[in-house]
C-alpha positions as CSV (number, residue, x, y, z in Angstrom):
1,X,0.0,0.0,0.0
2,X,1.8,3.7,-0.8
3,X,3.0,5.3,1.5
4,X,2.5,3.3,4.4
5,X,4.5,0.8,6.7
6,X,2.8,-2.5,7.6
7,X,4.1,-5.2,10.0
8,X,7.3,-5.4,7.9
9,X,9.9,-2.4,9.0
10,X,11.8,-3.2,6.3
11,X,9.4,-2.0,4.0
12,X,10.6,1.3,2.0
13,X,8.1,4.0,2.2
14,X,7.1,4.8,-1.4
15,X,5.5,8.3,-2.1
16,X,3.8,10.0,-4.9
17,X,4.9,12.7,-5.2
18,X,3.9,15.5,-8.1
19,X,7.0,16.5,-9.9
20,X,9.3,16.7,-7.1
21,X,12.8,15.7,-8.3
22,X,13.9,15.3,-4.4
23,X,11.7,12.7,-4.0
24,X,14.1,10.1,-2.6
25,X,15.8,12.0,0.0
26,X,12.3,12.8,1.3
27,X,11.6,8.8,1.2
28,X,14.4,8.1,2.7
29,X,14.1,10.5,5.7
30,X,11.0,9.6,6.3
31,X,11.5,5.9,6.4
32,X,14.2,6.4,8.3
33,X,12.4,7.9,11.1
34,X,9.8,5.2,10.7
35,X,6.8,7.2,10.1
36,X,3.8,5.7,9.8
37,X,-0.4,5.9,10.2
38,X,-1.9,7.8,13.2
39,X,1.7,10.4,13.0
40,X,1.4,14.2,14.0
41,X,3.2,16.4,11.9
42,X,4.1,20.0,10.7
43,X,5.7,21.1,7.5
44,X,7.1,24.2,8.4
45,X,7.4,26.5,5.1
46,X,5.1,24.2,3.7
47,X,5.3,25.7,0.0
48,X,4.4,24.1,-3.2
49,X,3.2,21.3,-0.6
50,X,5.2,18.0,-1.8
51,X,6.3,17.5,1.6
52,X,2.9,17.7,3.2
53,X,1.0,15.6,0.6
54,X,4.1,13.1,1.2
55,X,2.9,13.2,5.4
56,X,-0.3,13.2,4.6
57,X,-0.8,10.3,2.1
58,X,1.8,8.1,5.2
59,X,-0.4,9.2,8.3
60,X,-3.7,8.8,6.6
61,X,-6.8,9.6,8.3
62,X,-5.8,8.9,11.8
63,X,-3.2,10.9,11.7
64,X,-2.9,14.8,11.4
65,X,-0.6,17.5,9.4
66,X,0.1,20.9,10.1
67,X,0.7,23.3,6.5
68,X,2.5,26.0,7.8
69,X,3.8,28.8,5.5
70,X,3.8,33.0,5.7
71,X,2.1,32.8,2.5
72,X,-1.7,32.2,3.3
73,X,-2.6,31.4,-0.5
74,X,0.6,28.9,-0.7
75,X,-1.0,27.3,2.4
76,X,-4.2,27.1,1.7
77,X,-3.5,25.5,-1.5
78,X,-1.2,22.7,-0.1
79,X,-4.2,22.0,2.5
80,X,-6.2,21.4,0.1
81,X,-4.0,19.2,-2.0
82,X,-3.4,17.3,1.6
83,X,-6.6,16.9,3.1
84,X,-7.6,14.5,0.2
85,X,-5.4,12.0,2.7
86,X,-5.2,13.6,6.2
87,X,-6.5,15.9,9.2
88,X,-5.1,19.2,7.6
89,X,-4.9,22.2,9.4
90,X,-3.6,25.3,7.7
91,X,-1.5,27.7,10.2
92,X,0.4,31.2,8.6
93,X,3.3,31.7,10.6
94,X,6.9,32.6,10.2
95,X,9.1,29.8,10.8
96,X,10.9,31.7,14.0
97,X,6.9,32.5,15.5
98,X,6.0,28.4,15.2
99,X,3.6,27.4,17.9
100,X,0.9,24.3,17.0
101,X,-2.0,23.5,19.3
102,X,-0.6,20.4,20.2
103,X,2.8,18.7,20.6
104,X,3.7,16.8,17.0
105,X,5.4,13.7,16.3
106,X,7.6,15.1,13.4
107,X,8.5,18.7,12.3
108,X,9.7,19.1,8.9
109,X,11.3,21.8,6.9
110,X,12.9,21.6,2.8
111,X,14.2,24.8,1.5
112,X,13.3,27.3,4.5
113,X,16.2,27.6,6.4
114,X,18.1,29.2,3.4
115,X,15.5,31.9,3.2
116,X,15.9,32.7,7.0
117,X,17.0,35.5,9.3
118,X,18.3,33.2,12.0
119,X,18.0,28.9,11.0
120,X,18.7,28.4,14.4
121,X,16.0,30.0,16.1
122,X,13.5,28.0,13.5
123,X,15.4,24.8,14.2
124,X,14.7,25.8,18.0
125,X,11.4,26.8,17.3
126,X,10.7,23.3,15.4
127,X,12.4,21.2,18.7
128,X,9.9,22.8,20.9
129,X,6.7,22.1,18.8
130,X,7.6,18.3,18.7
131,X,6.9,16.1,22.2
132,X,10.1,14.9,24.1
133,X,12.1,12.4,21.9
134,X,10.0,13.7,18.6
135,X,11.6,14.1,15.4
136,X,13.2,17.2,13.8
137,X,14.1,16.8,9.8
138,X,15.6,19.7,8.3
139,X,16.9,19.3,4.4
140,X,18.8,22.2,2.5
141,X,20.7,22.5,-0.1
142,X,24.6,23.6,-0.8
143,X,23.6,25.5,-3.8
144,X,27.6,26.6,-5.0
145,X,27.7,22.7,-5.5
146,X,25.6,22.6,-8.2
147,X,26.3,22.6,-11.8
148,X,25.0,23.5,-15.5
149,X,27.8,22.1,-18.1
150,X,30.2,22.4,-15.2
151,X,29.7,25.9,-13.9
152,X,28.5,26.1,-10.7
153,X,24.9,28.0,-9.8
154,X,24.0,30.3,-7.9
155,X,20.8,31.7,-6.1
156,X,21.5,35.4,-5.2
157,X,17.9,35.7,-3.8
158,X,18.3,33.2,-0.9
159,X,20.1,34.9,2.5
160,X,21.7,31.8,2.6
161,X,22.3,29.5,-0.3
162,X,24.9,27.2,0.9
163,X,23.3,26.9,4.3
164,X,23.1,23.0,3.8
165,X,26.8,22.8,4.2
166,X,26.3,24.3,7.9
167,X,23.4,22.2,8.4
168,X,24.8,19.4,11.0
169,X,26.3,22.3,13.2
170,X,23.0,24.3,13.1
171,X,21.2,21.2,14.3
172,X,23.1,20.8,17.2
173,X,23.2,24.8,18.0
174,X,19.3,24.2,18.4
175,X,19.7,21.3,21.1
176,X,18.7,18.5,18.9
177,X,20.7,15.0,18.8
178,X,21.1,14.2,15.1
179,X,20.9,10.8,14.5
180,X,22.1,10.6,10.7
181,X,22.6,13.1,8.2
182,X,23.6,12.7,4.2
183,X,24.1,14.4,1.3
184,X,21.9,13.5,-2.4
185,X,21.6,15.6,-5.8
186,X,20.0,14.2,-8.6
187,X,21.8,14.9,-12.4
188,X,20.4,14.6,-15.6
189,X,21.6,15.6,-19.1
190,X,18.8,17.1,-21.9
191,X,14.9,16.9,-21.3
192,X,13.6,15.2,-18.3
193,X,12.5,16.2,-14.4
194,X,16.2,17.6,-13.9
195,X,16.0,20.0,-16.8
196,X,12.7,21.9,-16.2
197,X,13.1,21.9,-12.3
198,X,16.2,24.2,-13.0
199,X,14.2,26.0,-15.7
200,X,11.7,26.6,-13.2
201,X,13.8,27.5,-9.9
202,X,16.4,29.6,-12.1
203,X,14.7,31.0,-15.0
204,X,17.7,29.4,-17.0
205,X,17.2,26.5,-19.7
206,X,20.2,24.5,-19.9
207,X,19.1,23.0,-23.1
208,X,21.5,19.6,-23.4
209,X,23.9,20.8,-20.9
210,X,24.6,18.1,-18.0
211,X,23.4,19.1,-15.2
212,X,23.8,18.4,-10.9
213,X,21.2,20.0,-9.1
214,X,22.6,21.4,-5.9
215,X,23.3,18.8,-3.2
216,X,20.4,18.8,-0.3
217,X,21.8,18.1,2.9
218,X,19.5,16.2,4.9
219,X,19.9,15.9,9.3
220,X,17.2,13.7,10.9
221,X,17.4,14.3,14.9
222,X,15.8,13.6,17.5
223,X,14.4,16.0,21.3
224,X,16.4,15.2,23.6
225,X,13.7,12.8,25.8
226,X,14.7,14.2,29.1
């Protein structure tokens, strides 16, 4: 059954995802952590809402996701796309103003932390909206280490565009106890997933040129239980 863990552990969680060229970090993550029906969760920065439609299809009806972004129409739409598989509940909040009604299993974040201010007042922020020995996955990417035809990109928009390299420290700065953390970019060469995402997050066509999307860093921790 997608997206969901039966009796057998060993199971790899499978998601389907909408064009989301990240996909198997995400899987991975989130098998890793063992996530599974009857989870609470937030997606902090929730977005173009892969990652929530990813929590939401794995908790299912028993379970419950929080869509979180600053952008009340970005939220709203990923709530909708969500609630076709879990208890959605749409929150706009900063990532550094989190607070949920409720104590979560799991906070997520993809892509925020190199927007911020301060990541490690949102990682803080994210380790005090999960219950004592809760899970805290952050994944961002080291943007300099991508390349089109062997030149490496660049996002001058983002405050912080390598931020995944500092990612591990940041983690720890918040309090958190990592428990594994990796490194994955997908490549392509010519048309395909690879191509337009860059088209689309860049503005710049590469046409044939190979390309290595920037590596995303992923840190899966845990609150400390005591």
């Amino acid at each position: 059954m997608r997206g969901r863990r039966t009796g057998n552990d060993a199971e790899v969680i499978e998601l389907g995802l909408r064009n989301d060229v990240y996909r198997r970090p995400l899987a991975t993550a989130l098998d890793r952590l063992g996530l599974r029906e009857g989870w609470r969760c937030v997606d902090v920065g929730a977005g173009g809402g892969d990652v929530t439609v990813a929590l939401a299809e794995i908790v299912g009806r028993d379970g419950r996701v929080y869509a979180v972004d600053s952008d009340p129409r970005s939220r709203d739409e990923t709530a909708e796309a969500a609630a076709a598989h879990a208890q959605v509940i749409a929150l706009t909040q900063a990532g550094e103003d989190l607070v949920l009604p409720e104590p979560v299993d799991l906070a997520f974040c993809r892509f925020l932390l190199m927007h911020v201010f301060d990541p490690v007042a949102v990682l803080r922020r994210m380790c005090g909206a999960v219950r004592p020995g809760g899970w805290v996955v952050a994944q961002e990417p080291i943007t300099s280490a991508g390349r089109i035809d062997g030149s490496p990109l660049s996002m001058p928009d983002a405050r912080d565009p390598d931020v995944g390299a500092r990612l591990p420290a940041l983690v720890r700065q918040a309090g958190l106890e990592t428990v594994d953390a990796w490194a994955e970019a997908p490549a392509g060469a010519g048309p395909g997933p690879v191509h337009d995402y860059l088209a689309s997050l860049t503005g710049v066509d590469p046409g044939d040129d190979p390309v290595v999307l920037p590596p995303l860093v992923t840190v899966v921790a845990r609150r400390p239980a005591g």
